[in-house]
C-alpha positions as CSV (number, residue, x, y, z in Angstrom):
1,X,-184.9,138.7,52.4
2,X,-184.2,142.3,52.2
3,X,-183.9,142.4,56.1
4,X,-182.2,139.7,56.2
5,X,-179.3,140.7,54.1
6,X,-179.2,144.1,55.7
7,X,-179.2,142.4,58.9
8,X,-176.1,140.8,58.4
9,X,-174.4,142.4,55.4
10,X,-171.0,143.0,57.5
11,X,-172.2,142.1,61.2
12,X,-171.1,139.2,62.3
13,X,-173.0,139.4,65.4
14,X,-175.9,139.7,64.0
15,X,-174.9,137.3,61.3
16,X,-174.3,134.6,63.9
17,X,-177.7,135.5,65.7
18,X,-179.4,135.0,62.6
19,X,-177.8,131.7,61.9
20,X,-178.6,130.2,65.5
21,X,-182.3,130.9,65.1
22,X,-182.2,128.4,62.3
23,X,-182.7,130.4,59.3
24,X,-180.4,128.8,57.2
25,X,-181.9,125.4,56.7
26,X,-185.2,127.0,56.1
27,X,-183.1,129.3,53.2
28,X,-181.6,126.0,51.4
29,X,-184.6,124.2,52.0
30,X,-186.9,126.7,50.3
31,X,-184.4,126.9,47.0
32,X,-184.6,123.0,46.8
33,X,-188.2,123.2,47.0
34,X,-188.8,125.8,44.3
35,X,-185.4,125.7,42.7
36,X,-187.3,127.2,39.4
37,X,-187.8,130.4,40.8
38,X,-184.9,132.4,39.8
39,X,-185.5,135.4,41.9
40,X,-186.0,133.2,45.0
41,X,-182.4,131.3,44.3
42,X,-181.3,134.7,44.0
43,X,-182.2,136.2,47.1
44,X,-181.2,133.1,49.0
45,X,-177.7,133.0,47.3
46,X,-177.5,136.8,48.4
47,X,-178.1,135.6,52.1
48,X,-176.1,132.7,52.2
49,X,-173.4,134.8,50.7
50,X,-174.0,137.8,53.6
51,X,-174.6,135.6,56.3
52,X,-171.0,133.0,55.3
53,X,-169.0,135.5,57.5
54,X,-167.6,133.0,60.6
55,X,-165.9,130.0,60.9
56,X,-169.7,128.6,62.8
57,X,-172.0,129.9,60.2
58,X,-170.1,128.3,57.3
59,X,-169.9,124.7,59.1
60,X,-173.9,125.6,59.6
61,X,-174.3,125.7,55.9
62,X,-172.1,122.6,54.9
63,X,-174.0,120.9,57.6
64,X,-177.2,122.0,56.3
65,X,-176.6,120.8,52.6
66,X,-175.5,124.2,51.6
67,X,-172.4,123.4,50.0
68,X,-174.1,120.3,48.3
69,X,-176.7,122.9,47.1
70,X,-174.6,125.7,45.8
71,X,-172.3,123.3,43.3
72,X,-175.9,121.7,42.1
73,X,-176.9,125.5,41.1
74,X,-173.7,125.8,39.2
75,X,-175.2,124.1,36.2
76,X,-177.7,127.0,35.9
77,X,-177.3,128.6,32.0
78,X,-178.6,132.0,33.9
79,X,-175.9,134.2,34.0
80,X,-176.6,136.1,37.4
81,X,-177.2,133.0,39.3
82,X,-173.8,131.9,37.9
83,X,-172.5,135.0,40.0
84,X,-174.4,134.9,42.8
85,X,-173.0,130.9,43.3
86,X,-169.8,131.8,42.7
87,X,-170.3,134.8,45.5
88,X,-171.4,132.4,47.6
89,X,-168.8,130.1,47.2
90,X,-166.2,132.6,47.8
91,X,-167.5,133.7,50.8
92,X,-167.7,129.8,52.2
93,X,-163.9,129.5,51.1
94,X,-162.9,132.3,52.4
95,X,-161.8,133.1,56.2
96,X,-163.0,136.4,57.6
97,X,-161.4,136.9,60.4
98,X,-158.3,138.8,59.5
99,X,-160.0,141.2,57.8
């Protein structure tokens, strides 16, 4: 997850390249597969967040159950996965493009 974050942390290029090659699914499916492990839901939260930088990649996550996902994670009592959804929510809200 490291790379991945570094590999789109601010590119959207690479941000959309990532997304086409179907890594997002595979992100949401893996933190509704082990959604105890807090460091996983972490990490994915970080990428979802990194990677929600285009108008495409955002629909890609609602379409993918993202959204759905992120607002079930919001009942989590652990305070930096509390941030890291709302980070992610932000970003999904949030158009990029004039910036």
């Amino acid at each position: 997850n490291f790379f991945l974050n570094l590999a789109s942390r601010g590119d959207v290029d690479n941000a959309i390249k990532i997304s086409n090659a179907g890594v997002i699914p595979l992100i949401i499916a893996a933190v509704k597969n082990h959604p105890n492990f807090e460091d996983l839901v972490q990490t994915a939260c970080e990428a979802l967040q990194n990677l929600a930088v285009s108008n495409e990649i955002r629909q890609n996550i609602t379409d993918s159950g993202g959204v759905d996902l992120i607002l079930d994670l919001m009942d989590t009592e652990v305070e930096r996965l509390q941030e890291s959804v709302l980070d992610v929510l932000k970003n999904l809200t949030t158009d990029h493009s004039s910036v």
